[in-house]
C-alpha positions as CSV (number, residue, x, y, z in Angstrom):
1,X,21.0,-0.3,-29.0
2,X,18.2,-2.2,-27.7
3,X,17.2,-1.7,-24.1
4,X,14.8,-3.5,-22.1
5,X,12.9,-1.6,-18.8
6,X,13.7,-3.4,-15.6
7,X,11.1,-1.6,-14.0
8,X,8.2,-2.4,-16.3
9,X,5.7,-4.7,-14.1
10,X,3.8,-7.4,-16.4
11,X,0.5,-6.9,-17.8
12,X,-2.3,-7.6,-15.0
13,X,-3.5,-10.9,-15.3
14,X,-7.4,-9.8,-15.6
15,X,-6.7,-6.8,-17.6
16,X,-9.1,-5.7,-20.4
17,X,-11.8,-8.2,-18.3
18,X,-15.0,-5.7,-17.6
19,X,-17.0,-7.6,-14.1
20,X,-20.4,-6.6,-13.6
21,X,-20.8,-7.2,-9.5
22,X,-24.7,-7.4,-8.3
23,X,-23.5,-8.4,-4.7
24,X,-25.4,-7.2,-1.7
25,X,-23.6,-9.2,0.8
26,X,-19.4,-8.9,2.1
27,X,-18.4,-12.3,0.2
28,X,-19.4,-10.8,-2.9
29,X,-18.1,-6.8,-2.5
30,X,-14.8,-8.7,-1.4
31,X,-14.6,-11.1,-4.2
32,X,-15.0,-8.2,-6.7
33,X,-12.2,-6.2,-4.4
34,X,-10.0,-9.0,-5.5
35,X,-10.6,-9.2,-9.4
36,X,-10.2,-5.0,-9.5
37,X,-6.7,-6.1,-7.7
38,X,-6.2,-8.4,-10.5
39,X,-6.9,-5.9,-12.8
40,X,-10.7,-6.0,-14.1
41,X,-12.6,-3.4,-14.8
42,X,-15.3,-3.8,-11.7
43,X,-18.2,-2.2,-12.1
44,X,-20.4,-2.3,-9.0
45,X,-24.4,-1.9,-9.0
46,X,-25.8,-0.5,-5.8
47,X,-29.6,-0.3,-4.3
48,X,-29.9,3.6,-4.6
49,X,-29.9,3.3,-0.3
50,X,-26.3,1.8,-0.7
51,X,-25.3,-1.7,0.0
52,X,-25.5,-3.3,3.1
53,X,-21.9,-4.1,3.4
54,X,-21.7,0.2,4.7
55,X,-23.6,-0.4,7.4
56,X,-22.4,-3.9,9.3
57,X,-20.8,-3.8,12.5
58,X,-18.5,-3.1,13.8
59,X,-18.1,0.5,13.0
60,X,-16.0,3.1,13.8
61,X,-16.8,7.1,13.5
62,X,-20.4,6.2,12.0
63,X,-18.6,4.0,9.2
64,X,-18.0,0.3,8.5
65,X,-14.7,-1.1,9.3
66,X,-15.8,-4.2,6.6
67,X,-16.0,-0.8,3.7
């Protein structure tokens, strides 16, 4: 017999997709939030201080609410 999952969930729709992100600014830290939730592979590149988007206000305990 033959039986098909229910459960399985479909293949994401960027998967196998590798997305270099140079961003220093929110729009682009979010956009590449949104193709890893797609399912690319993100790979993010960060001035060695850390990216800007960490430090914007406002903040809470020391840390970005936008991170």
């Amino acid at each position: 017999m033959n039986e098909t999952s229910t459960n399985s969930s479909p293949a994401p729709v960027l998967g196998g997709i590798r997305v270099l992100d140079l961003s220093h600014q929110y729009s682009g830290a979010n956009a590449a939030a949104i193709l890893a939730d797609l399912g690319a592979d993100v790979v993010s590149v960060e001035h060695p201080k850390g990216s800007p988007v960490r430090t914007m206000l406002p903040k809470k305990d020391g840390t970005s609410l936008w991170w």
